[in-house]
C-alpha angles and dihedrals in degrees: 000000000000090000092042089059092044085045091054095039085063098037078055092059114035096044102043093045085049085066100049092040084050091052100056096044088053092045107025099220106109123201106350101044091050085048088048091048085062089064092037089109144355099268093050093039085055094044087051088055099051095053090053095052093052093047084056095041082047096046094049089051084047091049098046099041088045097053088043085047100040082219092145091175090068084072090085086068081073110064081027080061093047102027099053114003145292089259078070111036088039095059095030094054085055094048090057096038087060095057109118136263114256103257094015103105088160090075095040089060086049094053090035 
């Protein structure tokens, strides 16, 4: 499982950054453009807002599991989340969660 959720973490990020990077070349109007086409209409403006629902839903699960865990390294799920999209920092944030317990090599065989 461990290597589906890294796959995904990077599909996540690649393909979805393709598109955007795609849009401002074709329109030339960088950031802000790209940030102004997800508000063009009603179906876009929703889906915006689904997405950033679910990073802060996401960010609040990060931020409480991490705190209870004390896996500090699972808070790069969080500007992964915001920087690129929740189809990275989602599957990211389970790749690193699976990762197993010092001295429990009984886990690590069931993530492997």
């Amino acid at each position: 499982m461990r290597l589906v959720f890294l796959a995904l973490a990077l599909w996540g990020a690649v393909h979805p950054m393709w598109w955007f990077v795609k849009h401002m070349r074709d329109t030339g109007t960088g950031l802000g453009g790209l940030i102004d086409a997800w508000y063009v209409n009603a179906s876009t403006t929703g889906l915006t807002w689904d997405l950033t629902i679910a990073a802060i839903t996401l960010t609040v699960w990060v931020l409480g599991e991490t705190v209870y865990r004390r896996a500090w390294l699972n808070l790069i799920a969080i500007p992964a989340t915001f920087c690129i999209g929740v189809s990275c920092g989602l599957p990211l944030y389970l790749w690193l969660r699976s990762r197993p317990a010092p001295g429990n090599v009984g886990a690590a065989r069931l993530f492997c």
